[in-house]
Each structure stands twice: as C-alpha cells, then as structure tokens.
TORZA-588725 format. One line per field, with one value per residue (C-alpha): residue in three letters; x, y, z; residue number from 0. Coordinates in steps of 0.05 Angstrom, whole numbers, plus 5000, padded with zeros to 4 digits. Each point is the difference from the previous one (the first is absolute). Example, Ala and Ser with C-alpha at 12.3 -4.5 7.8 and 13.67 -1.06 7.14 Angstrom:
2
res c(ALA,SER)
px c(5246,5027)
py c(4910,5069)
pz c(5156,4987)
n c(0,1)
//
This chain:
582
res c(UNK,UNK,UNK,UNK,UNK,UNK,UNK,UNK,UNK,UNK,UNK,UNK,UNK,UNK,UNK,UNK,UNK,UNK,UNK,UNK,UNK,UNK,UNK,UNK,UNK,UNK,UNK,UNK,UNK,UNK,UNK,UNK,UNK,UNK,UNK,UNK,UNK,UNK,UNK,UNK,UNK,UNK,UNK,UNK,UNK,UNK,UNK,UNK,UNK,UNK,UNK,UNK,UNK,UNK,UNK,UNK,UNK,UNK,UNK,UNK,UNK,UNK,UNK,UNK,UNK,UNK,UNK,UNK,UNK,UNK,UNK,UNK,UNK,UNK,UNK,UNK,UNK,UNK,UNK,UNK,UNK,UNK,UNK,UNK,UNK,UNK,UNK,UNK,UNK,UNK,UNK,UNK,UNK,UNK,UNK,UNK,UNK,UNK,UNK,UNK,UNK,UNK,UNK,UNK,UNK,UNK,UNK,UNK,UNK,UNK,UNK,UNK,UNK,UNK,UNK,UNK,UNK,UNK,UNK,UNK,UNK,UNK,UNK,UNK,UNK,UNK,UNK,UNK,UNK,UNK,UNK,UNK,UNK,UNK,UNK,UNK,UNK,UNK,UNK,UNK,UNK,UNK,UNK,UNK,UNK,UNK,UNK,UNK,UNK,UNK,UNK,UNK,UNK,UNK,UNK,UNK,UNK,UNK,UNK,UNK,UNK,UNK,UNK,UNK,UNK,UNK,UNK,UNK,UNK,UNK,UNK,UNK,UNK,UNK,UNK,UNK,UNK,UNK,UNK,UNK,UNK,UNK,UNK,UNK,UNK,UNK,UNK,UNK,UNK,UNK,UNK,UNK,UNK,UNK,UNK,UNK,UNK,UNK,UNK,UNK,UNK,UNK,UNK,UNK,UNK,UNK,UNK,UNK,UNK,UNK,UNK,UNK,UNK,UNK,UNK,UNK,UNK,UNK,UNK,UNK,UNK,UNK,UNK,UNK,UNK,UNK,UNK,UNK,UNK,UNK,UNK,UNK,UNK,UNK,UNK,UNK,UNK,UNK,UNK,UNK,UNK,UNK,UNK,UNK,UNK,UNK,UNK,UNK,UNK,UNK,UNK,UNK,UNK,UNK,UNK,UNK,UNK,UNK,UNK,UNK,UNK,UNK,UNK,UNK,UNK,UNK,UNK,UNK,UNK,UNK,UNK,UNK,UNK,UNK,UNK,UNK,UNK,UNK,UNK,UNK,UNK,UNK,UNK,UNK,UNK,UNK,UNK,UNK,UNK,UNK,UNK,UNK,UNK,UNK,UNK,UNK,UNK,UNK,UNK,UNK,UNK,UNK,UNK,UNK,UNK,UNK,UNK,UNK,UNK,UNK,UNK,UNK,UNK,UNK,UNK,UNK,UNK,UNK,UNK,UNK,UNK,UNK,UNK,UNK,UNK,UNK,UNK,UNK,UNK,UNK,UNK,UNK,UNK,UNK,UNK,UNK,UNK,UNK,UNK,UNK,UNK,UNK,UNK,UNK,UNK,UNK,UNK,UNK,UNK,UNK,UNK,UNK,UNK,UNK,UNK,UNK,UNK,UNK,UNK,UNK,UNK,UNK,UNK,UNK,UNK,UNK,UNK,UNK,UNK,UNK,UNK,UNK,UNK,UNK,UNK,UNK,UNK,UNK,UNK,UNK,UNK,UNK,UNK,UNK,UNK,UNK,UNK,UNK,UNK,UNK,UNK,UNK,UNK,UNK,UNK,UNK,UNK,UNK,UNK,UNK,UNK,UNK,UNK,UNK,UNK,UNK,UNK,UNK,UNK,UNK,UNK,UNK,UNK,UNK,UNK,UNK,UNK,UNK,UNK,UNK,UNK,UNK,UNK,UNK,UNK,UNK,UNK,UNK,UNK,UNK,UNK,UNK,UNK,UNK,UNK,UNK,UNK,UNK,UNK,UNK,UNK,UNK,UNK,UNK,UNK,UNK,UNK,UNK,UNK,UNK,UNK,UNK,UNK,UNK,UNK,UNK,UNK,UNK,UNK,UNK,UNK,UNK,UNK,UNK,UNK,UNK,UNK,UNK,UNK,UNK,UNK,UNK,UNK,UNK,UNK,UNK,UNK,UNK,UNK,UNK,UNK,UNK,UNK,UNK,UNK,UNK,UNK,UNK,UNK,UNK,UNK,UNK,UNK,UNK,UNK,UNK,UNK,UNK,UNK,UNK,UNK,UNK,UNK,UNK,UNK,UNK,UNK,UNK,UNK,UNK,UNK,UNK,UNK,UNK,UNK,UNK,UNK,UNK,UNK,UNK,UNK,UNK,UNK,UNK,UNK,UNK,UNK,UNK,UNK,UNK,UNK,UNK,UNK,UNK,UNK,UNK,UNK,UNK,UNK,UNK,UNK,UNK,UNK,UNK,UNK,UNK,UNK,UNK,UNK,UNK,UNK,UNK,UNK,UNK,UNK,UNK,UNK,UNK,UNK,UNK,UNK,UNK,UNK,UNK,UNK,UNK,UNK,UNK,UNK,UNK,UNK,UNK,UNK,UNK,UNK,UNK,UNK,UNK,UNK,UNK,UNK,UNK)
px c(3173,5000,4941,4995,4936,4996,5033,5047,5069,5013,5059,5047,4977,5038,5046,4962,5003,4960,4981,5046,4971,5038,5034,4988,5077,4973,4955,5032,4992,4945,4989,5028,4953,5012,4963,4990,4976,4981,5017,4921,4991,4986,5018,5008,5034,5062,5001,5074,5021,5053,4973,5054,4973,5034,5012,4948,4956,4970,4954,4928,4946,5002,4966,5011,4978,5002,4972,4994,5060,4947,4973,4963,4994,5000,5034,4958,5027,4986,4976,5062,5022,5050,5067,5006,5057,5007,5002,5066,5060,5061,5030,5060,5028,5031,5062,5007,5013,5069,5022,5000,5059,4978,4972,5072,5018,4925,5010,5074,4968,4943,5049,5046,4936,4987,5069,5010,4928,5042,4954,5040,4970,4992,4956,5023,4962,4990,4932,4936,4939,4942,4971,5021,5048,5050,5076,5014,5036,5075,5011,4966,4975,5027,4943,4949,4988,4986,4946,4985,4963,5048,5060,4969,4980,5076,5024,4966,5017,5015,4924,4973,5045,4966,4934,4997,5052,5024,5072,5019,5020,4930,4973,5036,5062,4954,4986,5044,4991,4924,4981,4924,4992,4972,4938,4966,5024,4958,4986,5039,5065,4991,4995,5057,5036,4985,5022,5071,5004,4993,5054,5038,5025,5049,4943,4963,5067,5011,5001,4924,4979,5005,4936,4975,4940,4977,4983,4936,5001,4923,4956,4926,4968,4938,4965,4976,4918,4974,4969,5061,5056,4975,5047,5026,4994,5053,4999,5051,5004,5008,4995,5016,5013,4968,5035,4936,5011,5008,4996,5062,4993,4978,5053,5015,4964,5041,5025,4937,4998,4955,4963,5012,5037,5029,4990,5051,5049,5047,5076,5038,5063,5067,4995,5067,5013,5029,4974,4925,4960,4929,4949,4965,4942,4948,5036,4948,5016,4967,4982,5006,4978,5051,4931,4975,5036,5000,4957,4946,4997,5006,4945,4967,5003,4923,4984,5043,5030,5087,5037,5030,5047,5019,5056,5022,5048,4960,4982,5022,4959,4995,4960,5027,4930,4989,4936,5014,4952,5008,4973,5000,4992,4973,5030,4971,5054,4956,5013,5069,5014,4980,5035,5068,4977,5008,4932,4970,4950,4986,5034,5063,5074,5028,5071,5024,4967,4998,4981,4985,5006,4971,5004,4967,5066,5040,4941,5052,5030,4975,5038,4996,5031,5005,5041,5052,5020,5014,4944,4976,4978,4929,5028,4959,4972,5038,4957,5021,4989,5030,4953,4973,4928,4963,4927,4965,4947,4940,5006,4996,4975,5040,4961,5003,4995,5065,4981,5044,4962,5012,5033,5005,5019,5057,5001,5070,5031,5009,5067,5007,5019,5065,5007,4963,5061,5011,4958,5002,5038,4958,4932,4960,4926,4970,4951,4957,4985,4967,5046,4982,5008,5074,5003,4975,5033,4989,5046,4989,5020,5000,4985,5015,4971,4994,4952,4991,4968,4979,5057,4970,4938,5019,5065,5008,5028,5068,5008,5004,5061,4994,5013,5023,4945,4988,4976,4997,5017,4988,5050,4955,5068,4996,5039,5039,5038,5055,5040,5057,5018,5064,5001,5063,5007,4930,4970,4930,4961,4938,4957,4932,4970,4948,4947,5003,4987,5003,4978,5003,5011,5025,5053,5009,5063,5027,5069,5028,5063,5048,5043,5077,4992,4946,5033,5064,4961,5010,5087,5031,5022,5075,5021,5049,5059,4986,4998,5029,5041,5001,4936,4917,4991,4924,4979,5030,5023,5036,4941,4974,4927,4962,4992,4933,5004,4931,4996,4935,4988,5062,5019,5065,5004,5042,4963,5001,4951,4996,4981,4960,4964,4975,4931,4979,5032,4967,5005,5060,4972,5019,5066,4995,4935,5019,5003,4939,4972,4962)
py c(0356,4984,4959,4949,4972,4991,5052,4953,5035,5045,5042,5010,5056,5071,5031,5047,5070,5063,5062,5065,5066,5065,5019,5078,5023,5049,4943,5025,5076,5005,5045,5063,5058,5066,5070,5015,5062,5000,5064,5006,4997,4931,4970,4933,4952,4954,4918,4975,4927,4953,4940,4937,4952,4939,4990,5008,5016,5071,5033,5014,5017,5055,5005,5059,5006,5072,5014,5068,5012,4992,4958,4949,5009,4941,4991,5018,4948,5028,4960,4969,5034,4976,5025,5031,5012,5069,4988,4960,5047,4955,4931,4973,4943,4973,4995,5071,5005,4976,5069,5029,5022,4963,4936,4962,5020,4972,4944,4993,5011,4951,4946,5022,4995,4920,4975,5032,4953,4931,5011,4971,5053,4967,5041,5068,5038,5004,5039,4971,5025,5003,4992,4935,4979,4991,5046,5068,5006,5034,5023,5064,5001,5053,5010,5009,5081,5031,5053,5059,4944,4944,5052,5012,4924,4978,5064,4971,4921,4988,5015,4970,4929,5012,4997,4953,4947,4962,4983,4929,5014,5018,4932,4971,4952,4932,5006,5048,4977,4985,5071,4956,4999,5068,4977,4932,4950,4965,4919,4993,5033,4954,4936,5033,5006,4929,4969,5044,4962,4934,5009,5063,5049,5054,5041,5022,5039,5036,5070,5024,5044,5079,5045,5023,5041,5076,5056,5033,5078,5012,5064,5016,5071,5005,5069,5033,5006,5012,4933,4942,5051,5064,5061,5019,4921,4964,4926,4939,4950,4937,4952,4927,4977,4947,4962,4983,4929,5011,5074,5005,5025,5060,5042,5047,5074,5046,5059,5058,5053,5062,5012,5080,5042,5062,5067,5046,5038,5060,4979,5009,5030,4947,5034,5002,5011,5051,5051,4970,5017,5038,4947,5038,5054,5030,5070,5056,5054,5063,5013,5070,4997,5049,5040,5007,5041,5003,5064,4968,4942,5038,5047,4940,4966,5001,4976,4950,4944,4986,4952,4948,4950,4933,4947,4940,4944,4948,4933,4933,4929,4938,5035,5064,5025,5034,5045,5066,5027,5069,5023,5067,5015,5076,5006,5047,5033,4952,4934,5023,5007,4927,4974,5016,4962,4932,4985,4934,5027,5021,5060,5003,4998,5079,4988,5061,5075,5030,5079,5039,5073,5045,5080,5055,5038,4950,4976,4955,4969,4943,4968,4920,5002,4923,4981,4963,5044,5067,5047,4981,5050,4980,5012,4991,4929,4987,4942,4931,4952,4936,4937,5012,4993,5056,5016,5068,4980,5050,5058,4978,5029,5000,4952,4984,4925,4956,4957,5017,5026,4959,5039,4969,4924,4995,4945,4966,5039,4963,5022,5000,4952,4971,5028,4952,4996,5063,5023,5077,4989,5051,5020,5072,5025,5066,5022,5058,5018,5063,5044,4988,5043,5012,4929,4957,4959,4935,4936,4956,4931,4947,4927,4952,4926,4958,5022,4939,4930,4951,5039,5075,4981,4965,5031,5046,5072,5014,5042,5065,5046,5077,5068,5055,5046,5050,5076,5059,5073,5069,5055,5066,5044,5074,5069,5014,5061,5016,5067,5028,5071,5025,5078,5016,4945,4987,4937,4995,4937,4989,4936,4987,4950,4992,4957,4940,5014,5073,5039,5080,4995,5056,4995,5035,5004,5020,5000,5005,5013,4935,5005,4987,4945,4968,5012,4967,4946,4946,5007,4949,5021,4994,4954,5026,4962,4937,5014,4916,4987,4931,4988,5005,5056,5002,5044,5059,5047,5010,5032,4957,4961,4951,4939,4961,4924,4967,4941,4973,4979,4980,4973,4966,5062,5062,5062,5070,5050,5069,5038,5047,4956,4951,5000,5029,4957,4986,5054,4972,4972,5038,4990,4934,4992,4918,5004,5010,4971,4945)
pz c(2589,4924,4965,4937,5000,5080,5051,5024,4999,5072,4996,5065,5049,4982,5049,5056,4986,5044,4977,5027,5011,4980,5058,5032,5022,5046,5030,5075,4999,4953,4935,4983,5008,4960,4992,4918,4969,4932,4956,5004,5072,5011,5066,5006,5040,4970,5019,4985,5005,4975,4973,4994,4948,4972,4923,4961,5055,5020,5037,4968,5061,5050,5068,5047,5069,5042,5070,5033,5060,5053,5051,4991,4924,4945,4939,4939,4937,4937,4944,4960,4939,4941,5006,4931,4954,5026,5068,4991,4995,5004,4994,5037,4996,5071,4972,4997,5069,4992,4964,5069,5034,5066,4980,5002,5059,5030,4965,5041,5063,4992,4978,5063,5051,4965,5006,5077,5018,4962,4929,4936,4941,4944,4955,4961,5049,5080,4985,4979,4962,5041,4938,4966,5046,4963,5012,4970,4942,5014,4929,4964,4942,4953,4964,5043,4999,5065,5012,5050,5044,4991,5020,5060,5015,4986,5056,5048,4994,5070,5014,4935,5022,5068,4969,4935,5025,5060,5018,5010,5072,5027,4979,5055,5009,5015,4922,4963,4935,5002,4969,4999,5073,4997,4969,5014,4966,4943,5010,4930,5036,5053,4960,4955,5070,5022,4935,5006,5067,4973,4945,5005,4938,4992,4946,5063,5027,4937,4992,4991,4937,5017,5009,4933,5027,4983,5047,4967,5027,4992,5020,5006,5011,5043,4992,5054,4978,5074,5011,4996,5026,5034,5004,5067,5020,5032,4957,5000,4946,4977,4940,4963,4934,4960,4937,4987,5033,5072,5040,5044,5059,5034,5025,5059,5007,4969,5052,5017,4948,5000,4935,4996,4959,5038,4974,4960,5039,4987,4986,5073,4988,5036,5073,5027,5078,5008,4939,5002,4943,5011,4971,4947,4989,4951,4981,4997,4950,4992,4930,4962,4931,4950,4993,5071,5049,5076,5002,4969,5048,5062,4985,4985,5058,5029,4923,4960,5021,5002,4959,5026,4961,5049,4976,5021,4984,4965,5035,4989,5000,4971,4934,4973,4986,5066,5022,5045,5045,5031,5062,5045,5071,5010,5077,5049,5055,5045,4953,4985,5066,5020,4929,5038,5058,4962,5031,4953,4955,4934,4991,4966,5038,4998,4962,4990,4985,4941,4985,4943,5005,4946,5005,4952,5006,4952,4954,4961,5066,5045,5048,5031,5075,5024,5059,4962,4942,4989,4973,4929,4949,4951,4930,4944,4979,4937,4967,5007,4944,5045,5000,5067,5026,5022,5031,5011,5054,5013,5055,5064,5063,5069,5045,5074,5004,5008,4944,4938,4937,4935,4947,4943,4972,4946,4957,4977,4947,4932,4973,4917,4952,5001,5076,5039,5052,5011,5053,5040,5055,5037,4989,5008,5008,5012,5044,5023,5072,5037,5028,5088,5052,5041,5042,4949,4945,4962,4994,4943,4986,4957,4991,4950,4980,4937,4954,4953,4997,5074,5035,4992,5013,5072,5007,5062,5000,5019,5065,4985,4982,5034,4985,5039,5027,4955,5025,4967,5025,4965,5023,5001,4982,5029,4986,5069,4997,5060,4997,5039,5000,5040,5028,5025,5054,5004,4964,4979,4975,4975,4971,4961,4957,4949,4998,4958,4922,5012,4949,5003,5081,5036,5067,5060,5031,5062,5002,5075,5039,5024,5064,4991,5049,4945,4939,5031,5030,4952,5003,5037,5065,5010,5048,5063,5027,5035,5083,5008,4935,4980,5043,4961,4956,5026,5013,4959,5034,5072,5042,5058,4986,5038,4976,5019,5009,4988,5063,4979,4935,4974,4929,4982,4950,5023,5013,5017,5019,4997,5062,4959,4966,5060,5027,5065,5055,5061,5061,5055,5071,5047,5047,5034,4964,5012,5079,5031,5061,5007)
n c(0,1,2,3,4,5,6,7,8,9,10,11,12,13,14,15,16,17,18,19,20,21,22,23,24,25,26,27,28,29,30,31,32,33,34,35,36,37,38,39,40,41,42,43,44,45,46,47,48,49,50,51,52,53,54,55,56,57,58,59,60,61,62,63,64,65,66,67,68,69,70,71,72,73,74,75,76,77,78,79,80,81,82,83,84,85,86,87,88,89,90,91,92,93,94,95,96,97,98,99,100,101,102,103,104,105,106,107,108,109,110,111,112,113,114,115,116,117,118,119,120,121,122,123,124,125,126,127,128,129,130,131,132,133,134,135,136,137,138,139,140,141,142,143,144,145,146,147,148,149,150,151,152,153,154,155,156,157,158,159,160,161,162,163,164,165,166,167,168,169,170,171,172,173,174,175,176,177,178,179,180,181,182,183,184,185,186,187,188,189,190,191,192,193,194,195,196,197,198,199,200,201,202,203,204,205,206,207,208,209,210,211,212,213,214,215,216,217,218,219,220,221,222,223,224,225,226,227,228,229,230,231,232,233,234,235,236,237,238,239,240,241,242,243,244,245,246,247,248,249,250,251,252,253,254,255,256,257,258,259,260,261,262,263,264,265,266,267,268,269,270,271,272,273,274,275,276,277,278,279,280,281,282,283,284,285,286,287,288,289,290,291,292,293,294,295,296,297,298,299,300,301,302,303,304,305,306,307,308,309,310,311,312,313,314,315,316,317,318,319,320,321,322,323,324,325,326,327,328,329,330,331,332,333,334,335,336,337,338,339,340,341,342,343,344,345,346,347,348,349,350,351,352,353,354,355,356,357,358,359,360,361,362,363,364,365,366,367,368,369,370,371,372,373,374,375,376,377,378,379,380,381,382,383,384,385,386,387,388,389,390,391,392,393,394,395,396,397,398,399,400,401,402,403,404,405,406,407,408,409,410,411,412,413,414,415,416,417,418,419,420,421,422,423,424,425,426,427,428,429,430,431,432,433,434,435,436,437,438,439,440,441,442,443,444,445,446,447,448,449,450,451,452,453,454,455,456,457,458,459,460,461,462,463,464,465,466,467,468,469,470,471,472,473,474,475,476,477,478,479,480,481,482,483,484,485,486,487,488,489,490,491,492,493,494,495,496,497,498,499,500,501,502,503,504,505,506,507,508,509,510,511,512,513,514,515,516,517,518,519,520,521,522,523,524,525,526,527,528,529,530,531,532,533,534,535,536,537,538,539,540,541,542,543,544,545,546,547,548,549,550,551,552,553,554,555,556,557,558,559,560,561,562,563,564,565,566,567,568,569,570,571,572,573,574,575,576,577,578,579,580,581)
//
C-alpha cells in the first residue's frame, strides 16, 4: 500500500509463490560412501551427492547423519556445516544430458508407452523434472564443457532419468497432462482451475517452458579422528541440503561400508590353470664377503655368527610408503615336525627346505641345495649400490618357544630427487643367526603395513609371506685310500681312511685276496634261451622254481616271494589232522 498524507491506497494481492528446497538425486539409494588416503596418511571417509538446484538457486548448509550397521543403533546427526566453495567440484546443466547416445531413444520409448495408454503429448519432452516440474530440454548445448564427473553422469542417463525425472506415463492416464498432481495442489491452482472452467482458453494447453535446472556434484570428507567415525566400524550414512530457506529432505541410508583400510600385499603373478604360478617367497641368500672365505667360517662355527641376506618383492597398498617387519622362527626337529602337520598355531607353514653345505676342503666353495633348483654356488658379494633398504639386526640366539623373534623394522625407503616414482621392485636385508645343531633350521618371514599418518598408526599387518626352511650342514671331508694289486690271477684289495683334517696321520693297510666268483660278481649274468618262447621271460633262466602264492593278506598289487627269503612257516598237521572223533 502507498501513502500521501493518510495510508489509504491498498495495492492488489501478489501471485502465491512457495519456497523449493534443493533437491538430493540420490534421495532413494542414499549417498555415495568412499575410502580416501591422503599422501600423509590420513583416512577419511568421502560423502558424494548431486544436488539439483533451480536458477539462481544453490545449496549452502550441510547436515550428515551416520549410524553404526547394528542392531538397535540410532542415527547420530552431526551439526550442519556450510558447503564451501571447495567442496563443489562440478556444474551441469540438465541439458547436458541430451549429448548422450541413449537419451533419444528413451525419449522414443516414453512417448511410445503415452500414446499406447490414449495420451496426446504436447510438450517437447515426455520426462519431467522432479525438480521444477517442468520437461527436459531435447537440445544440447554446445558450449557447455563436460568434466570427468559429468562424463560419467551423461554414461549412465538411463539411471540418472530414473532418478531426477519422471516420465509422463507413470502419472497415470485419468490425468496425463496434470504433471501437478504429483504434489498437492495449491488453493491458487484450484481457483486458477475453477476460473478455466467457467471460461475456457487455449494458453493453458500450450507447450510448457523446458527445465533449466543444474545438477550441483558436491563432496565432503569426514576424517576418521576415533570419536565421530571409529576404524574397523561398520557405518551407513545419510544427509540433506539446505538453500538456506528450507532443508530438503532426509534421504535413504546409504549401503553398509566398513571403515578399514586393508594391508599391503605382494603383487600375485596372472595364475593360469594349467601352468599355476607358485605364490611368492622371501629368498634366503648366503652371504660371502670377497674377503672372508669358507675356512674361516667353518672353523668358526661354535663362535661367530652366519650371514644371511633375505629379499622379497616389494608390497603394494594404498600409500607407497610401506613399513617391513621381519620375523624368524628357530624350529626344533620336535616343532618342525608338527609345522608339517598343518596343525593351527603359531609356527610357520614348512614350504620348501633349503640347505647350505660348507666344507674345509674347498675354502672358496659353498653350495645352496633347495628342492626346486639345482645346487647353487656362494660367490663373492660384489657390492650393490641399488636404492634398496637394508637392516643388520643384532645376533640372535636359537630359542625354543613357537613365538617368532622380531628381527628388525625397515622403514620405507626414500628414493632421490627427481626419482620419486621409481621405486625397487624388490627389497633386501641381512641378518645374522647362530649356526644350530643337525635338525634345526629357521624360517623367516615378512610383514608389511602403512607406515604414515591415521592409517599406520591403526592399520593392521599384512599376513605374512614365508621362506623356505633354512639348515645348515658341514661335510667333515676325509682321505680314503682303496688299492688293488693283481698277482698273476690273483687280485688283492685293500681300503683305509683318514680321519677328518688329518694332519701327519699314518695308514695301515691290509690288502687281501678276492675270489673269481667276487671280482666277477658285479657282470651281468647272461641270460639262456627261453624254455616257453613267446610266453614271460620271468624268471630268467629255464630251471624249475616254486613259486609261493600268499592266500591271506592279499593286495591288488602283484607279488612274488622268494622261498629263501620267507620267514619260518608253521610246522604241517599231521595226516588227517582235520578228522578226529568226536
């Protein structure tokens, strides 16, 4: 109303309006949950949403809602934050949704659907925004540039139509053009309607404006501080969105996710069916330095302690900067022994043995026997000047408990300057260990976990990745001296040996005579005409045997027994032994 002197001009009422939330696409299903490691270590959890605002409108408050995956648990709403510039990644318009290969053809099928139920279409578009109600635009815009997110939106527009609009054939065939009977209608509409009534027009059954709103792709980051979001927790999620008018409403729990990162693993080679792949193992390497020989470490061996250099094929995760831990098993025969009974305990699995034989014979020479390879042969160490970590732990003592023994932790390596991708793809440390007694070994392993940040300090270790058992066996090598003399047609033979490490020793032989029949013994025997030809060639030979069939006993395997080698059979019964009187 306008004044003069008195207030006594009233202007007409204005036309009704209501205020219109932003409207949450994923209103149905709920948020989209998401794992994020920072380069520092942080873990935190990722809130995406799709936020459709009209022009000029967009969203400006936050609320988020999480429960744990339990029963009888309630939701926990956090106090409402601003949705900050950041936190918005990417604007797209609706019409952008018409660049997609598929939207025609939904558009065709809608429209086919509405004219099979009797529906005259008389708007550009037989979808709706859920939004503004008001039909999709079927025209792109060539300037609107698309992004990572948008490109993915625009793939899936069959599900993004399903979500953000409604097709004019679900709003039913009593009113197919009343795109307002989803909502209640306002008392404005209805006078509007009653006055159309009275005197009909032709402006109402005009084509409608098309959609002009935005689909805001928005993210927030919740960190993972131990009192909100705990780690190892099962949580789902929801949220709304305020305009800072109206808060729309909440939507559905998002799907149960489990707030854990798992722990680094070795790459697994493609196994294929029929060559499988072994999964793979910590390599133990004896080490020989260029200025250390054998001799040296054998007659060492109730003092020092033996090198040992283990390598492995470095671990993957989520972080690159990954922490090594390496443990050892010192087995018993006893603990060995039950190892290779895969009973559940702590002691390690038995994958394979491994020996290293040393001799004072060949003080440059050691050998590494495994049961997959051929023999290996310790060379010198040349030095290695690859980036590669590396730990010399303090001598250890065999013990007898099946806990493993903590060797040493190895921190990530760091490469240099204008490296930083190129990481070792395998990774080495040395070790020393008391040489044990004939039976004994050790198997070592290693574990690997993040090392940096929320997830190091509450990330788990991996499982553990085995060696082979590792013994070690000293061949005591001996002088042995073996002579044969021939006299005419009499052979003699003698044989002696020394004592190990002999030094100054003298020998005593006594050389004495061989029969023919022994010096011949080892020939092969020549084999006489066959008494059935065509018929078994066992036994050789045509003299008459007896053959002895076992009648107790029996095994589906053939057999056959030497009378001279059987035990003492039972005396016979005597004649008629079975007939006796009563």
């Amino acid at each position: 109303r306008t004044r003069n002197i008195t207030m006594n001009d009233v202007s007409a009422a204005s036309i009704p309006f209501f205020a219109v939330p932003p409207l949450t696409i994923e209103d149905s299903k709920g948020p989209s949950i998401n794992l994020v490691v920072g380069k520092d270590g942080r873990l935190c959890v990722s809130v995406e949403w799709t936020s459709r605002c009209l022009p000029g409108q967009k969203p400006k408050l936050l609320q988020i809602g999480l429960r744990r995956h339990a029963l009888h648990q309630d939701c926990v709403e956090l106090a409402s934050q601003s949705v900050l510039p950041q936190m918005c990644l990417e604007e797209l318009p609706t019409t952008a949704l018409c660049s997609s290969k598929d939207f025609e053809g939904l558009m065709e099928e809608a429209a086919a659907r509405f004219k099979k139920q009797g529906g005259i279409l008389r708007d550009e578009s037989p979808y709706y925004c859920r939004h503004c109600f008001q039909p999709l635009q079927r025209k792109a815009d060539s300037s609107t540039v698309l992004g990572p997110l948008g490109k993915a939106w625009i793939a899936e527009v069959k599900e993004v139509l399903k979500l953000s609009a409604v097709a004019i054939d679900e709003i039913g065939h009593a009113n197919p053009l009343d795109t307002a009977a989803l909502r209640a209608p306002h008392w404005a509409q209805l006078e509007q309607q009653i006055r159309e009534e009275a005197n009909p027009w032709e402006a109402i059954r005009q084509a409608k404006t098309p959609c002009s709103c935005r689909d805001v792709f928005c993210c927030k980051e919740l960190n993972v501080d131990g009192e909100e979001l705990i780690h190892g927790t099962v949580y789902t999620f929801r949220l709304r969105v305020s305009d800072g008018q109206r808060w729309s409403c909440w939507t559905e729990y998002s799907p149960p996710m489990q707030v854990v990162i798992p722990p680094p693993k070795p790459p697994v080679p493609y196994q294929e069916t029929l060559a499988p792949i072994p999964p793979p193992t910590v390599e133990v390497l004896f080490v020989k330095d260029g200025d250390e020989t054998i001799q040296s470490i054998v007659e060492g061996l109730k003092g020092p302690d033996f090198r040992l250099r283990l390598r492995w094929p470095r671990f993957e995760g989520r972080m690159q900067e990954v922490e090594y831990r390496i443990l050892m098993w010192t087995l018993s025969p006893e603990q060995r022994k039950r190892a290779q009974s895969l009973e559940k305990g702590p002691l390690p699995p038995i994958v394979g043995v491994q020996s290293v034989f040393t001799s004072s014979s060949f003080p440059g020479v050691a050998a590494e026997v495994d049961e997959s390879s051929a023999p290996r042969i310790v060379r010198p160490v040349v030095p290695d000047c690859s980036p590669v970590a590396r730990a010399r732990p303090r001598t250890l003592q065999p013990g007898s408990q099946d806990t493993p023994e903590i060797l040493a932790h190895i921190q990530p390596f760091d490469p240099p300057r204008g490296r930083a991708n190129e990481l070792p793809p395998t990774l080495e440390a040395e070790v020393n260990v008391m040489p044990v007694p004939t039976g004994h070994g050790y198997v070592f392993a290693v574990e690997a976990k993040h090392c940096r940040g929320a997830l190091g300090n509450l990330g788990e270790w991996s499982p553990p990745m085995f060696s082979r058992f590792i013994e070690f066996q000293h061949q005591s090598r001996e002088l042995s001296l073996e002579v044969d003399a021939r006299f005419g047609t009499l052979l003699f033979k003698g044989q002696a040996a020394t004592q190990p490490k002999p030094k100054n020793e003298k020998l005593q032989m006594e050389a004495s005579t061989v029969s023919f029949a022994d010096e011949h013994r080892d020939l092969p025997k020549a084999m006489p005409l066959l008494s059935n030809p065509g018929g078994d060639p066992w036994p050789i030979g045509a003299e008459p045997k007896k053959f002895i069939v076992r009648t107790k006993g029996r095994t589906v395997y053939a057999e056959r027994l030497d009378a001279e080698k059987l035990p003492d059979l039972p005396e016979a019964r005597p004649k008629k032994d079975d007939l006796r009187e009563g």
